[in-house]
N, C-alpha and C positions, 0 to 999 in steps of 0.2 A: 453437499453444501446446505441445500434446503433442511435438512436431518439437524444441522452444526448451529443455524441459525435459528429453530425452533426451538431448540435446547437452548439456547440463551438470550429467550424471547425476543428473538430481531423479528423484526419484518422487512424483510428483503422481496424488491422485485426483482429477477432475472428474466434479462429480454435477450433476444437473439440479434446480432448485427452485423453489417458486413466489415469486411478488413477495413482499415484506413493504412494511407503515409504517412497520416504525418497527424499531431497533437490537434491540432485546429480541426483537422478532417475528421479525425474523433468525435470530436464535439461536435461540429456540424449533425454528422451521422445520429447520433444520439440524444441529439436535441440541447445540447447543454455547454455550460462557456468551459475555458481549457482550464480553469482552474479549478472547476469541479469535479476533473477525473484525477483521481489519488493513484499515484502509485504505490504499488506494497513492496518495497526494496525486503527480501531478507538479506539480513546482515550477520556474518562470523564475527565471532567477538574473539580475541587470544584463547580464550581457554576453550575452545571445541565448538560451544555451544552456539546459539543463533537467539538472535533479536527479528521484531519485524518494526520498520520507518514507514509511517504514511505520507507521503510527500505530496504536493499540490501537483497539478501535472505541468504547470507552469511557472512551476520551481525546481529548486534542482537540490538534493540533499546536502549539508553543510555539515562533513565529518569534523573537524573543530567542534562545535556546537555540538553535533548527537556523543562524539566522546565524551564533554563535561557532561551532560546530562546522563548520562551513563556510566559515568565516573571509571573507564578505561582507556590507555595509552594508545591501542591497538583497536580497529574495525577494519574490515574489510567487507566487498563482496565476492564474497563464493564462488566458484565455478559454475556453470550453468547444473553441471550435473550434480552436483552438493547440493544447489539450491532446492532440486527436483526431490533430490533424498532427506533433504531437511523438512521439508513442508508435504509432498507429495502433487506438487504443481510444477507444470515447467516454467521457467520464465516469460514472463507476461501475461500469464495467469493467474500469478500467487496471488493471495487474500489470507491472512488469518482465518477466513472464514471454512472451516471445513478444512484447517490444516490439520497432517498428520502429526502434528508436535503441538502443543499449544506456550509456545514461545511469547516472553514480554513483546506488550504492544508499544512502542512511541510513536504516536502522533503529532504530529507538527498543527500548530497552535491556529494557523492559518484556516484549516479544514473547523475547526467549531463552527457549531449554529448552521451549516451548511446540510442540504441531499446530495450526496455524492457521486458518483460512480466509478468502480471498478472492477480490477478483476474478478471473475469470475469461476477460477478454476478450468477455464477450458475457452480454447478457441471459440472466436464469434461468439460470444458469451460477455455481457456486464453486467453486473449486480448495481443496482440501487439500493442506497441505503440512508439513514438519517445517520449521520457521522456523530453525533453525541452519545444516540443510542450505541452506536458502534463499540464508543472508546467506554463509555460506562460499560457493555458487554463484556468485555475484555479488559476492564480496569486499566484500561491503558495510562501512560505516561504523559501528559500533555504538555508539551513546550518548543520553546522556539529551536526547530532544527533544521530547517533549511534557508537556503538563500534564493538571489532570484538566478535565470538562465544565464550563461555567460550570454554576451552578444555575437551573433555568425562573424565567424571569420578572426574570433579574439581566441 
Protein backbone atom coordinates (compact mmCIF):
# COMPACT_ATOMS: atom_id res chain seq x y z
CA UNK A 1 0.00 0.00 0.00
CA UNK A 2 2.71 2.32 1.18
CA UNK A 3 4.65 1.34 -2.39
CA UNK A 4 0.63 2.33 -4.40
CA UNK A 5 0.53 5.42 -2.52
CA UNK A 6 4.10 6.88 -3.16
CA UNK A 7 3.63 6.14 -6.75
CA UNK A 8 0.76 8.48 -6.87
CA UNK A 9 2.33 10.98 -4.70
CA UNK A 10 -0.31 10.41 -1.72
CA UNK A 11 0.68 10.87 1.62
CA UNK A 12 -0.88 8.60 3.60
CA UNK A 13 -0.63 7.92 7.37
CA UNK A 14 -1.33 4.28 8.40
CA UNK A 15 -1.95 3.70 12.14
CA UNK A 16 -2.52 0.60 13.82
CA UNK A 17 -6.00 0.26 15.86
CA UNK A 18 -8.06 -2.03 17.81
CA UNK A 19 -11.31 -3.72 16.37
CA UNK A 20 -14.51 -1.63 16.98
CA UNK A 21 -18.74 -2.84 16.86
CA UNK A 22 -19.88 -0.58 15.82
CA UNK A 23 -19.40 2.95 13.32
CA UNK A 24 -19.37 5.44 16.37
CA UNK A 25 -16.80 3.06 18.16
CA UNK A 26 -14.61 3.53 15.18
CA UNK A 27 -14.43 6.82 15.25
CA UNK A 28 -14.06 7.09 18.93
CA UNK A 29 -10.97 4.70 18.56
CA UNK A 30 -9.41 6.67 15.96
CA UNK A 31 -10.13 10.00 16.94
CA UNK A 32 -12.33 11.07 14.31
CA UNK A 33 -16.41 11.79 13.71
CA UNK A 34 -18.27 8.70 11.80
CA UNK A 35 -18.48 10.62 8.93
CA UNK A 36 -14.95 10.71 8.30
CA UNK A 37 -14.47 7.08 7.79
CA UNK A 38 -15.07 6.16 3.95
CA UNK A 39 -16.10 2.98 3.09
CA UNK A 40 -14.59 1.56 -0.21
CA UNK A 41 -17.68 -0.66 -1.45
CA UNK A 42 -16.21 -2.57 -4.62
CA UNK A 43 -18.82 -2.78 -6.92
CA UNK A 44 -19.75 -5.57 -10.15
CA UNK A 45 -20.99 -3.90 -12.81
CA UNK A 46 -22.99 -6.39 -15.65
CA UNK A 47 -20.27 -6.84 -17.77
CA UNK A 48 -17.66 -8.58 -15.44
CA UNK A 49 -15.80 -5.86 -14.43
CA UNK A 50 -15.61 -3.72 -10.96
CA UNK A 51 -15.91 -0.05 -9.95
CA UNK A 52 -14.90 1.15 -6.42
CA UNK A 53 -17.73 3.78 -4.28
CA UNK A 54 -16.33 5.85 -1.49
CA UNK A 55 -19.06 6.21 0.84
CA UNK A 56 -19.29 8.30 4.03
CA UNK A 57 -19.43 5.96 6.85
CA UNK A 58 -22.50 7.63 7.98
CA UNK A 59 -24.03 7.05 4.84
CA UNK A 60 -25.06 4.38 3.09
CA UNK A 61 -24.51 3.91 -0.83
CA UNK A 62 -27.60 4.96 -3.22
CA UNK A 63 -27.45 2.35 -6.26
CA UNK A 64 -30.30 4.70 -8.11
CA UNK A 65 -27.67 7.46 -8.08
CA UNK A 66 -24.26 5.49 -8.57
CA UNK A 67 -26.16 3.57 -11.66
CA UNK A 68 -27.01 7.17 -13.39
CA UNK A 69 -23.62 8.35 -12.69
CA UNK A 70 -22.39 5.25 -14.16
CA UNK A 71 -24.68 5.13 -16.73
CA UNK A 72 -25.49 1.19 -16.18
CA UNK A 73 -28.99 -0.69 -15.43
CA UNK A 74 -27.15 -3.19 -13.39
CA UNK A 75 -24.61 -2.95 -9.93
CA UNK A 76 -24.20 -5.19 -7.61
CA UNK A 77 -21.93 -6.19 -4.68
CA UNK A 78 -19.76 -9.17 -5.28
CA UNK A 79 -19.39 -12.03 -3.13
CA UNK A 80 -17.03 -11.61 -0.35
CA UNK A 81 -14.59 -13.83 -2.26
CA UNK A 82 -14.99 -11.88 -5.81
CA UNK A 83 -14.31 -8.91 -3.97
CA UNK A 84 -11.04 -10.48 -2.52
CA UNK A 85 -10.10 -11.57 -6.08
CA UNK A 86 -10.99 -8.23 -7.69
CA UNK A 87 -8.96 -5.98 -5.50
CA UNK A 88 -6.73 -8.41 -3.48
CA UNK A 89 -8.27 -7.23 0.00
CA UNK A 90 -10.75 -9.01 1.98
CA UNK A 91 -13.86 -7.08 2.86
CA UNK A 92 -13.39 -4.40 5.19
CA UNK A 93 -10.11 -3.80 4.16
CA UNK A 94 -10.51 -2.76 0.38
CA UNK A 95 -9.07 0.79 -0.61
CA UNK A 96 -8.21 1.56 -4.05
CA UNK A 97 -5.18 2.11 -2.51
CA UNK A 98 -2.76 -0.67 -3.40
CA UNK A 99 -5.46 -2.65 -5.23
CA UNK A 100 -4.53 -5.43 -7.42
CA UNK A 101 -6.88 -3.98 -10.36
CA UNK A 102 -6.82 -0.26 -10.54
CA UNK A 103 -10.56 -0.09 -11.13
CA UNK A 104 -12.78 3.63 -11.79
CA UNK A 105 -12.91 5.34 -8.57
CA UNK A 106 -16.51 7.24 -7.59
CA UNK A 107 -16.57 9.16 -4.76
CA UNK A 108 -19.37 10.56 -3.26
CA UNK A 109 -19.47 14.31 -3.06
CA UNK A 110 -19.80 14.35 0.63
CA UNK A 111 -16.11 13.21 1.38
CA UNK A 112 -14.46 16.65 -0.56
CA UNK A 113 -12.26 19.09 1.36
CA UNK A 114 -12.29 16.34 4.05
CA UNK A 115 -8.89 13.99 6.04
CA UNK A 116 -10.34 10.81 5.93
CA UNK A 117 -10.00 7.40 7.12
CA UNK A 118 -10.06 4.03 5.79
CA UNK A 119 -9.40 1.00 4.88
CA UNK A 120 -6.27 -0.10 4.95
CA UNK A 121 -5.82 -3.30 3.38
CA UNK A 122 -5.58 -5.34 6.36
CA UNK A 123 -6.88 -5.84 9.76
CA UNK A 124 -6.37 -3.37 12.66
CA UNK A 125 -5.17 -1.18 10.02
CA UNK A 126 -6.45 2.62 8.77
CA UNK A 127 -5.15 4.75 6.43
CA UNK A 128 -5.37 8.57 6.68
CA UNK A 129 -5.64 10.45 3.85
CA UNK A 130 -6.54 14.05 2.35
CA UNK A 131 -9.73 12.77 0.18
CA UNK A 132 -9.04 15.42 -2.59
CA UNK A 133 -5.64 14.25 -3.02
CA UNK A 134 -7.18 10.79 -2.95
CA UNK A 135 -9.87 11.32 -5.79
CA UNK A 136 -7.26 13.58 -7.85
CA UNK A 137 -4.88 10.35 -7.44
CA UNK A 138 -7.11 8.21 -9.05
CA UNK A 139 -9.03 10.79 -11.03
CA UNK A 140 -11.90 9.75 -9.44
CA UNK A 141 -15.66 10.44 -10.42
CA UNK A 142 -17.06 12.82 -8.03
CA UNK A 143 -20.80 12.94 -7.35
CA UNK A 144 -23.75 12.63 -5.43
CA UNK A 145 -24.07 8.67 -4.66
CA UNK A 146 -25.33 8.00 -1.51
CA UNK A 147 -27.97 8.67 0.77
CA UNK A 148 -28.37 8.89 4.52
CA UNK A 149 -28.66 5.42 7.01
CA UNK A 150 -32.07 3.84 6.99
CA UNK A 151 -33.26 4.55 10.59
CA UNK A 152 -32.91 1.09 13.22
CA UNK A 153 -35.77 -0.86 13.07
CA UNK A 154 -37.21 0.67 9.43
Amino acid sequence: MRAAASIRHLDIEVRERPDAHSLVEAAQVIGVRPADIVKTLVVKRHDGDYLFALIPGDRAISWPKLRAVVGVNRLRMPEPERALEATGYARGTITPIGSDRDWPVYADADIVGRRIAMGAGARGYSVFVDADALIAAYDATVADISQPLPEPGR
